[in-house]
C-alpha positions, 0 to 999 in steps of 0.5 A: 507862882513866885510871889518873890519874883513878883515882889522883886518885879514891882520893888524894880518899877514894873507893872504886874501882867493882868494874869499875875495880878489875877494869880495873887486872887487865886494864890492857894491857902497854903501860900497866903503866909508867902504872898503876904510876906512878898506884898510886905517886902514891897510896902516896907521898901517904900513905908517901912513899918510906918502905919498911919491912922485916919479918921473920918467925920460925917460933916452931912448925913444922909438925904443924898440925890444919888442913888449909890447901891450901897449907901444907906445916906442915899434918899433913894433908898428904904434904909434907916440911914436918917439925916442930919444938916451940915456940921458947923465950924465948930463941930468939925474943929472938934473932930479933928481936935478928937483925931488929933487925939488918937495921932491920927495922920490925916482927917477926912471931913465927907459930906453926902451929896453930889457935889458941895454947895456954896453954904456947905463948901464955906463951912468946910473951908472956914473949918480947914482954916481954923484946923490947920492953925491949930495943930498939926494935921492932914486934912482931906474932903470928900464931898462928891462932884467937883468944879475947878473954882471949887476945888481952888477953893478947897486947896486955899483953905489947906485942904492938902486931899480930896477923896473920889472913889471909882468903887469899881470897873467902868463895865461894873459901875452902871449896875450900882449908880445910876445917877452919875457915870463912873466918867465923871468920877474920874473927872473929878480926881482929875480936877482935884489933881489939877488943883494942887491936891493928893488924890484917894481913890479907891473902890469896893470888893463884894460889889457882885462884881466879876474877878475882871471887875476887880482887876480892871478897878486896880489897873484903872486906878494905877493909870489915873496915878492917885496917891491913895488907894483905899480898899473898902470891903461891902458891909451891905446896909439894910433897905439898900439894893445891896442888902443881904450880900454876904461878907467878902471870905477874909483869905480873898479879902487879904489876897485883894489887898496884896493884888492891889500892892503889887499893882500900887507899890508905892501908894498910900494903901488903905484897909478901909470900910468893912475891915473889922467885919470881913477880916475879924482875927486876921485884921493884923495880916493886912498890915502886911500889904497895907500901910494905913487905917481908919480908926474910930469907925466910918460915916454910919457904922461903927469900928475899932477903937483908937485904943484897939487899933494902937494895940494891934499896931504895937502888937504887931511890931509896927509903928504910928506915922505923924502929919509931921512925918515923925514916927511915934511908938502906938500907945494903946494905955494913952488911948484907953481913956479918950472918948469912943468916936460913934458913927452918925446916929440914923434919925427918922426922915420927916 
């Protein structure tokens, strides 16, 4: 295959063929230098070497009614996910205060439930509020399942994205969720769209899911057009139905992410959960096809640090984008001393 014809198909707005997307996946060891520098010369034609930090806050711990297969916030499930009730105002101002800190882009306040209540959406909204009158900074909500009214509301307060994963194909879907269909997921993307949001959307590799699984989830996602795409990586938790999964192989998770830039050329395009984890020393090279990161760690788990990612960002010659739209050198010595984000800590269930 070559991988340049590929880069010059997309960076001309075509659409790989199912069987070009599927050769990226099997692209042999030898060639992974080349695939990665065709996904690069697609994501800098559209992102230069901007890369922009995201950070995650847990607003709602655990004790969520659906069954997701590998979520440990699930009550469902045996894992010592633990619980906590819904932040408040404050608490979530404080957060977006610390993201700030690190020159983070974008915000994203999650909840785990299946949808917002209206206590939990006047707490998310009053918080968006005080954000977004206090400094510069994108702000994007995940909180399940969506009504028009609700997403109205969402977008009044300056919610500027709402994130709702597929996680993978329809076909695969119903072997990890039970309790909701992967139809209403798509749903609520368009809903969020409707509104006026940015829409993320994204999915899981190392699911069990089959190869077509995978390429199904990148073509359905390229159909619903979202403006983000975020690849997580499983990081199986323990007492989940999922538990004992092994990690995705670090070469494929790097083929994944340029399979999906090829697919995506001018999406927002995210290393997301289980990053550190699955790609250890080459996380660099996913910057490559990618063009955004979480930082800080994810909703129960924990990951790079503000200072760690700064540095790998700067070592690699790349450079931080702004909410303002300005780009800014990483500066991992202004990183060193600020506060280690943690994780949502599991607390026992009553």
């Amino acid at each position: 295959m070559n991988w340049q014809s590929l880069a010059d198909h997309a960076l001309a707005g075509g659409v790989p063929s199912r069987e070009a997307a599927r050769a990226v996946l099997h692209a042999p060891a030898d060639e992974t230098l080349a695939l990665l520098d065709a996904a690069f010369r697609v994501r800098r034609a559209h992102w230069g070497r901007r890369v922009s930090l995201h950070v995650l806050e847990n607003a709602k711990l655990g004790a969520c009614p659906e069954d997701c297969g590998f979520c440990s916030q699930s009550s469902k499930h045996s894992s010592p996910g633990g619980e906590a009730p819904m932040k408040s105002v404050d608490e979530l101002v404080a957060g977006a205060r610390r993201a700030h800190a690190t020159r983070a882009k974008r915000y994203c306040m999650v909840t785990a439930t299946r949808g917002p209540s209206q206590r939990d959406l006047d707490t998310i909204c009053a918080a968006a509020e005080q954000i977004k009158s206090e400094m510069e900074i994108e702000l994007c909500a995940s909180l399940g399942i969506l009504t028009e009214a609700k997403a109205k509301r969402l977008v009044d307060s300056g919610v500027d994205r709402f994130n709702h994963n597929l996680e993978t194909s329809e076909r695969h879907y119903a072997t990890i969720v039970s309790t909701h269909t992967w139809r209403d997921r798509v749903e609520t993307v368009q809903i969020a769209k409707r509104a006026g949001m940015d829409t993320c959307c994204g999915g899981i590799v190392g699911l069990g899911e089959s190869e077509d699984d995978l390429l199904d989830l990148a073509f359905a996602l390229r159909e619903l057009d979202v403006d983000s795409v975020p690849v997580n990586f499983l990081d199986a938790r323990p007492g989940t139905p999922l538990a004992g999964y092994p990690l995705v192989e670090p070469a494929y998770a790097l083929r994944a992410l340029c399979m999906f830039r090829f697919v995506h050329p001018r999406t927002d395009l995210r290393v997301a959960g289980g990053r550190e984890l699955t790609l250890r020393a080459l996380q660099a090279f996913a910057l490559y096809p990618a063009n955004s990161i979480f930082t800080q760690g994810y909703l129960t788990t924990g990951g790079a640090t503000a200072h760690a990612d700064h540095q790998m960002i700067r070592d690699a010659g790349f450079e931080l984008e702004l909410a303002s739209g300005e780009t800014v050198a990483a500066d991992p010595d202004a990183m060193a001393n600020l506060p280690t984000r943690r994780p949502s800590l599991p607390v026992a269930r009553s």
